[in-house]
N, C-alpha and C positions, 0 to 999 in steps of 0.2 A: 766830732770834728775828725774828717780823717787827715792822715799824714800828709796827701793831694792836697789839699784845702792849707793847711800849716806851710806847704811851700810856699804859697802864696802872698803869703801874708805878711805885714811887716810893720813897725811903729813910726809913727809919725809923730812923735813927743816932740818938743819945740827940743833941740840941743842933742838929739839924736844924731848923729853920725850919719849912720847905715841902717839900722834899724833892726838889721837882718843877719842871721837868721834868728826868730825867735829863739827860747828856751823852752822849754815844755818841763812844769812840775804839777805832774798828774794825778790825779787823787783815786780815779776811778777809769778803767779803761776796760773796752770791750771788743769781743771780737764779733765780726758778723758776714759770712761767709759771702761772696757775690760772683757770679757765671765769670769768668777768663776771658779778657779779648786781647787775643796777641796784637793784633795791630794798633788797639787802643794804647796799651803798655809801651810799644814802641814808639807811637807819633808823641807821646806825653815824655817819655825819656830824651826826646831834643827840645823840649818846652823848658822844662824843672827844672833847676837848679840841685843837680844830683848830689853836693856834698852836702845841701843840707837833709836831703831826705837821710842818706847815711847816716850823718850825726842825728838826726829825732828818732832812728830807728835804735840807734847805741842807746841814746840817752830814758827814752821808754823802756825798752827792755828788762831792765831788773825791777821795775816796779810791775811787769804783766805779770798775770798767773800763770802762764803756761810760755813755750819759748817762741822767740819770734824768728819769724824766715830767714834762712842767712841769707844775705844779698851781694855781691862785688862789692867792696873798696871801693871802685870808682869805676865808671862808664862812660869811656871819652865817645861820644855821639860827633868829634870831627873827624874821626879817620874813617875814611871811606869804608865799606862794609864790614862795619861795628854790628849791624843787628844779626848777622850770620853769625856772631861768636858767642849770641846767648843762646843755650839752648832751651827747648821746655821747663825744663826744671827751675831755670833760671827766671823766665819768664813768668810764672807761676807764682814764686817765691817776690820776685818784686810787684806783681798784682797785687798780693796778699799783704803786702805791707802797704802799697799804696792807696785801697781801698777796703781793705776786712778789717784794721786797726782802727778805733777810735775812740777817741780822748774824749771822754764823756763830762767829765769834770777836775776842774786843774783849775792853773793859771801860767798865761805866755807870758815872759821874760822880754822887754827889751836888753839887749845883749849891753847897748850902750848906757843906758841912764835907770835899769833896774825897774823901771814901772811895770807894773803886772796889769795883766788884762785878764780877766775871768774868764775862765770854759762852764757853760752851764747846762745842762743837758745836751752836750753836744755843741754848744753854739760859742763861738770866740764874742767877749765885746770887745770890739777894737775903738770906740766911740771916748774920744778923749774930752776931761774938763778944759774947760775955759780957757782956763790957767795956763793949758800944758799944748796951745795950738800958736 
């Protein structure tokens, strides 16, 4: 599961709040390199919800083997020409987190009611019991 995909995502436990953002407690995490598209990086940086890629990139980090990209604090995508102040480097580095990390095996965290959801070869189940819809 990459980071992309974990923003996405959210819990719908019956007594959830928000849902969001998950927790990530990872067991197994991998890297996997993939080609650069600056403009991909940029049209997806006013989609996401950038404080939580932030915090899942803080919160993996000392469970990975090797270190992860540093990225901005924060990327306000409403002031007008915001994508002129990242430059290469930057742009690189938030690819790299956003699609070459992935959480191979774990489990996501509702933030609000603690249910876990399994990561298993890569795949979230976010498919809730009976009980819990």
């Amino acid at each position: 599961m990459r980071l992309l995909t974990h923003n996405y995502l959210m819990s719908n436990v019956k007594g959830a709040e928000k849902g969001y953002p998950l927790n990530i407690e990872a067991t197994k995490i991998d890297f996997e390199e993939s080609p650069v598209d600056r403009e991909m990086v940029l049209k997806l940086l006013s989609k996401i919800e950038y404080g939580a890629l932030f915090g899942a990139s803080r919160q993996i980090a000392p469970l990975c083997d090797r270190p992860l990209p540093e990225i901005p604090d924060e990327i306000d995508t409403s002031v007008e020409g915001w994508e002129a102040k990242l430059d290469d480097s930057t742009i690189l580095n938030l690819h790299r987190v956003l699609f070459d990390v992935h959480v191979i095996e774990g489990h996501l965290v509702c933030p609000d009611t603690g249910r876990k959801f399994a990561v298993l070869e890569g795949i979230p189940n976010m498919i809730l019991h009976e009980d819990e819809i």
